[in-house]
C-alpha positions in Angstrom: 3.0 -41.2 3.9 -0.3 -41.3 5.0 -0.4 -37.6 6.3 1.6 -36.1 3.8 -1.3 -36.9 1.4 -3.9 -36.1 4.0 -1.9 -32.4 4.1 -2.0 -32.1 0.7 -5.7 -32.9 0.5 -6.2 -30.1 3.2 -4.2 -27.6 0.9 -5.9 -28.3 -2.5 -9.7 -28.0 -0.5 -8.9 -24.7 0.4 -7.6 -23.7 -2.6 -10.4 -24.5 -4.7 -12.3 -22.9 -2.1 -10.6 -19.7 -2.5 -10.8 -20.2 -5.6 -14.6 -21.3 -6.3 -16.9 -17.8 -6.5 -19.9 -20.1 -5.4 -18.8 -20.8 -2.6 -18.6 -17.1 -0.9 -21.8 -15.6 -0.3 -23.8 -12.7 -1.3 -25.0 -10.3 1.3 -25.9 -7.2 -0.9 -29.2 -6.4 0.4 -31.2 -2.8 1.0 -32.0 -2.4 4.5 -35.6 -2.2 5.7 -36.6 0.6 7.3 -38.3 0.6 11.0 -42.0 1.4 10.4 -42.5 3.1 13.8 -39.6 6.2 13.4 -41.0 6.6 10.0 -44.3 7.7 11.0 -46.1 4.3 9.1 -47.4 3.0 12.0 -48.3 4.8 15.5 -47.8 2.6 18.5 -50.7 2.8 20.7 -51.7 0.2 23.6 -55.7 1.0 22.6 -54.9 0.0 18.6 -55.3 -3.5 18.6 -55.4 -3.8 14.8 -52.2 -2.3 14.4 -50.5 -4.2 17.1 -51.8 -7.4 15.6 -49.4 -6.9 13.1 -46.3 -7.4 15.4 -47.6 -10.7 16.9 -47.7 -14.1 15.6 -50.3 -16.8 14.9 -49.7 -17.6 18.4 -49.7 -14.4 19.8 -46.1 -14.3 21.1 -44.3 -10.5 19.6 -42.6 -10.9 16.5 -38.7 -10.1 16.6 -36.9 -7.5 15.2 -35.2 -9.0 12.4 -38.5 -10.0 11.3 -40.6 -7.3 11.8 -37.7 -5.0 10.6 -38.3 -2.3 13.8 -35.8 -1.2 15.4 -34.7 -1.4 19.1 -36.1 2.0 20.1 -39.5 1.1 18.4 -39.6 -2.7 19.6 -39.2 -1.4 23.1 -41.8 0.9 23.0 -43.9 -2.2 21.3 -43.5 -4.6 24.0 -44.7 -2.3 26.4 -47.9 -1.4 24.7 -48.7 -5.0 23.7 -48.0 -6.1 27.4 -50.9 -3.5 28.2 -53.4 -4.3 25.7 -53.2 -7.7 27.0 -53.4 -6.6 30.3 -56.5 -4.9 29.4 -58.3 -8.2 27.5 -57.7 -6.2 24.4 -54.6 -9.0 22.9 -54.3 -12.2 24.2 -51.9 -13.6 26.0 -52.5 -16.9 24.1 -53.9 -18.0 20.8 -57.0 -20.5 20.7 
C-alpha cells in the first residue's frame, strides 16, 4: 500500500508541475554584442586603460559571459593582457 501512494504522489508532483507556469523558466533575453568585432573597443597590449576594463578587482581576466566578448575577441585579449603584464604595464596581482 505503501508504494502505491508513494506512486501516486510521484504522478500528481509532476502534474502540477506541468501544470504550474511558475515553475518553467524565462530565458527571453537580447544578446549582447562583443565590443571588440564591433569596433567599440581596440585591443592593444600598450592601452592599459582599456584593458583594465576586462580584468577584475584582482587582476585575474574577466570571462566571456561576463564581459560579453566573444571567443575570437577574448583570445586576442588574453594575449595582449599577458604582454602588458609582461611589460609592468598590468599586474599580475592586485595589492
Amino acid at each position: 500500500m505503501e508504494n502505491n501512494n508513494s506512486e501516486k504522489n510521484k504522478a500528481n508532483n509532476k502534474e502540477n508541475r506541468n501544470n504550474n507556469s511558475s515553475w518553467k523558466r524565462q530565458t527571453s533575453y537580447k544578446r549582447k554584442e562583443c565590443p571588440i568585432e564591433s569596433g567599440a573597443v581596440t585591443v592593444d597590449y600598450k592601452d592599459s586603460r582599456a584593458l583594465q576594463k576586462f580584468t577584475s578587482e584582482r587582476g585575474k581576466v574577466l570571462p566571456r559571459r561576463i564581459s560579453s566578448v566573444s571567443s575570437r575577441g577574448q583570445r586576442k585579449l588574453a594575449v595582449a593582457i599577458k604582454r602588458a603584464r609582461y611589460l609592468a604595464l598590468l599586474p599580475y596581482v592586485a595589492d
